[in-house]
N, C-alpha and C positions, 0 to 999 in steps of 0.2 A: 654196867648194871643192866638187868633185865626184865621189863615189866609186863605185866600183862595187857591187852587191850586196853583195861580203864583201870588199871591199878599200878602203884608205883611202889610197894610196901611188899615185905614179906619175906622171907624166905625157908627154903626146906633144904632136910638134913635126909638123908638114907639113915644115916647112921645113930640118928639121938631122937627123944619124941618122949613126953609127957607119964607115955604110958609105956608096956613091955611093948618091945617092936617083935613084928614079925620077921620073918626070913624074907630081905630083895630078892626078887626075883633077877637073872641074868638076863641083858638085851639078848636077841636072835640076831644075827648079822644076816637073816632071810625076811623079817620084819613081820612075821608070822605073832599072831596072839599066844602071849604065855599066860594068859587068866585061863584058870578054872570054871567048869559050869557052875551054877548056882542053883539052889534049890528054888531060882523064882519062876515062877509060868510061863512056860514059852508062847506060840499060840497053837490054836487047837488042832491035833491030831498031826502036828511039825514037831520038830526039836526043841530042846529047850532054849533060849537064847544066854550064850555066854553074860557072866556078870559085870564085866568088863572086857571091852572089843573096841577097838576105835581103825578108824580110818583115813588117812591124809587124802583133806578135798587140793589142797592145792598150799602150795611156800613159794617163798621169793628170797631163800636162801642163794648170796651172790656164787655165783663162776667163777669172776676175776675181779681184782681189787688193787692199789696201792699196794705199798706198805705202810703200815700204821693208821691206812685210813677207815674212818669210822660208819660202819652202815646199819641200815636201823631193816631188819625182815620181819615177816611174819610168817605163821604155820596156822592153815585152818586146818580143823579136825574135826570128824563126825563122831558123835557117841554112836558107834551100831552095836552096845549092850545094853545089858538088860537097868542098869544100874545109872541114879544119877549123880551126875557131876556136880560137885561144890566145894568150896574152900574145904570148910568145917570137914568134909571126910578125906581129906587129904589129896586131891585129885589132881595133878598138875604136869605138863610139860617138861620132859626129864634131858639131859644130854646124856645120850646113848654111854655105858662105862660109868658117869658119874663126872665125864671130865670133856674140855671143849677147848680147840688151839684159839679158838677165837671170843671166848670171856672165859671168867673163872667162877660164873654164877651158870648152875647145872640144873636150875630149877625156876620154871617158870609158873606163878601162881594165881588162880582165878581172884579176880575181885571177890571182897567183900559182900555177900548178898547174891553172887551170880549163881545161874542154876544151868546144867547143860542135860537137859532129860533123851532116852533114849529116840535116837534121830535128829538131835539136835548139830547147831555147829558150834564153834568158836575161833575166834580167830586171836592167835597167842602171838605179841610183838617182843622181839629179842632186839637187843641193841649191842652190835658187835661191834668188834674192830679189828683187823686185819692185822697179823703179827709186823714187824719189822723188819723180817728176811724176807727172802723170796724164797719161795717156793712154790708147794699143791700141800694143801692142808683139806681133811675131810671133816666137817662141820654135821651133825648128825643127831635128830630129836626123835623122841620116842613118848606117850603118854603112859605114866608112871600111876600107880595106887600106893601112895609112899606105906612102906614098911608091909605091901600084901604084893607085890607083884607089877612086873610091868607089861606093856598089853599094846597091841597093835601095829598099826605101820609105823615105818620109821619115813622120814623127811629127810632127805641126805643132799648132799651136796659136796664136792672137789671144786674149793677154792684157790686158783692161782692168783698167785700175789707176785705181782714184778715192782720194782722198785726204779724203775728207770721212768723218766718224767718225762711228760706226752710235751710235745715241745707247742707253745702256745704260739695264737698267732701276732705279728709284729704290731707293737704299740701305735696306737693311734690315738694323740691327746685329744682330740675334737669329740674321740666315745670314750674318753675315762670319765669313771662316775669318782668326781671327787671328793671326799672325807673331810679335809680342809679347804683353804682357798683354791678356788678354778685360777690357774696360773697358763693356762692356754696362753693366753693372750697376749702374755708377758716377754717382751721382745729377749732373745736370747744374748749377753753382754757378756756371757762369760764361757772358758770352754773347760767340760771336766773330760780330763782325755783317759782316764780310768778310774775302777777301783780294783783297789788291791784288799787282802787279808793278811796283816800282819801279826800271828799268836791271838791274842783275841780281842784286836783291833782289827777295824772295815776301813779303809782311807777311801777319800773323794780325794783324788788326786787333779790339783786345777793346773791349767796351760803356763800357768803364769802369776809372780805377786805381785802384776800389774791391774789385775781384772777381780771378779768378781766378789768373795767375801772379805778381801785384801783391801779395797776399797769403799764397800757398801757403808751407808750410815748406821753408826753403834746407837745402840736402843737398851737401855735399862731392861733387865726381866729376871727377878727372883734376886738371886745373888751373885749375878755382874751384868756384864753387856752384851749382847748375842747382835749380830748381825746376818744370820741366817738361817734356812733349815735343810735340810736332807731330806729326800723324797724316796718311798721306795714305790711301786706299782707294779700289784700282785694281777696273776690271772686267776679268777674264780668264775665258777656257774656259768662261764662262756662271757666274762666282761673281765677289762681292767679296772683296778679300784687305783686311784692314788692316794697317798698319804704320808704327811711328815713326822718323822718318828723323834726329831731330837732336836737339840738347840746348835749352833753352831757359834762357839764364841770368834772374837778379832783373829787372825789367819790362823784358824784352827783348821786342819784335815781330816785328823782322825777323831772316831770317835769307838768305844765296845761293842763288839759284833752284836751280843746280848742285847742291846737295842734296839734292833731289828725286831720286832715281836710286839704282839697286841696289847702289851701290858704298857708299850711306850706308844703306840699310837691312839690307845684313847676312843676308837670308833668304830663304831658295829658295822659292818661283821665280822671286824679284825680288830675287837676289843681284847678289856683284860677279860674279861668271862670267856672268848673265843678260844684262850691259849693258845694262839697262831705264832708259830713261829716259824721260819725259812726249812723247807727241806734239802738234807744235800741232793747236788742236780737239779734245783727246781730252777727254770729261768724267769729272772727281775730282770729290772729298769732301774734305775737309779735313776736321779738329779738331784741338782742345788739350787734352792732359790733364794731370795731375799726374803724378809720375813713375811710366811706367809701361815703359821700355823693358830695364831689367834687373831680374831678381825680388831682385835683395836692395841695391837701389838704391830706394828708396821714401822718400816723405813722406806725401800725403794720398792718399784716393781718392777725389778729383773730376774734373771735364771739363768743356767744352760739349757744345753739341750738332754734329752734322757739318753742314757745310753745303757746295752746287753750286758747280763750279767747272770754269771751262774754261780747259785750258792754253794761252797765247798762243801 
């Protein structure tokens, strides 16, 4: 979705409109103004000033990006014609063609009530997202008079997109901010000496049905007995988060990869609203502890230790 500075509503069609439309105008791939002069008063004894002219003060259209990852830019722009800018006459932020590798919304529209009179600025926020392949994708806006013409500089941009994950730096429980119980502290009694992915099953693979959820005390919750949780611990914004995403019934190991994901952990900012779910290559942590994802849901206070892992 793409909205304006202070609007979140709206959108425009080239192609459909209330009234008879006029002939689009074709972007310039030199970003030269396609508006017509206008019969309105230039100033005295100079040219007349074009009826629409605009000009790019400044974007923050990305370079480089993930893949699929989501960035929020903006485009200021100066009216330098003759004519003012507002909803009502159809005046808005266009994607050069009609079409954009990074949304599929080609039209960016002033708020309700805004006015952008000649000289003025504005500054127009797009909410993109980065395709899922890698590549160099060109990202590219133009100020549009829907259905009379489009006008001015363009704002461009060559986005590469790589897909290969920036490797974070190694876990340190003493700075993970955690989502459920801080389990720091919690002596280590058990060993998970991997996890595997089996179809679409994630296994906590433990040393032994000597130790840890093999033993821990069974605890009533929902509809049976759970003696544990699974931990994953994500890298974001330059911090570890931890968090336990599932219940772990009597020597259970495996549980649905599908798990893994903000809809089972419950907690911002890797809620169900975040739609966070594991990228392949990204590298986690794992562990296993005793119950520790609700405070009055408890048995013992043990764990292992966290160990590397990279999502297929």
């Amino acid at each position: 979705m793409i909205t304006s500075a202070a609007d979140t509503t709206g959108t425009g069609d080239a192609s459909t409109s209330s009234g008879a439309p006029a002939e689009t105008g074709t972007p310039s791939g030199d970003g030269s103004s396609g508006a017509s002069t206008s019969d309105a008063p230039g100033t005295s004894g100079g040219p007349e000033a074009p009826l629409d002219a605009a000009a790019i003060v400044g974007h923050t259209l990305p370079e480089a990006a993930g893949c699929g990852e989501s960035i929020v830019a903006t485009v200021t722009v100066e009216n330098t014609g003759a004519a003012t800018w507002t909803r009502d006459a159809l005046y808005k932020l266009g994607a050069v063609d009609d079409e954009d590798p990074l949304t599929p919304e080609t039209r960016v529209w002033l708020p309700e009530g805004a006015s952008v009179p000649p000289g003025g600025e504005f500054v127009f926020e797009l909410e993109l997202q980065a395709p899922d392949e890698p590549g160099a994708y060109t990202s590219d806006w133009r100020m549009v008079h829907e259905y009379v013409t489009w006008f001015g500089e363009q704002a461009a941009t060559t986005l590469v997109v790589s897909c290969e994950a920036l490797e974070p730096p190694p876990l340190a429980l003493e700075e993970v901010i955690w989502l459920h119980t801080d389990v720091s502290s919690w002596p280590v009694t058990m060993t998970l000496e991997s996890v595997t992915f089996e179809g679409e099953l994630v296994c906590l693979n433990h040393g032994s049905q000597d130790e840890g959820v093999f033993v821990w005390p069974e605890k009533d919750e929902g509809d049976g007995a759970v003696v544990g949780n699974p931990w994953v611990f994500i890298y974001e914004d330059g911090a570890w988060y931890g968090a336990t995403w599932e219940w772990l019934r009597p020597d259970q190991t495996c549980k649905f990869a599908y798990a893994v994901a903000g809809d089972h952990i419950k907690q911002a900012p890797f809620d169900v609203n975040s739609g966070w779910t594991p990228k392949s290559g990204q590298t986690l942590y794992f562990m296993v502890s005793a119950l520790a994802r609700l405070p009055d849901v408890t048995n013992v206070s043990e764990r292992s230790a966290p160990i590397k892992v990279v999502w297929p």
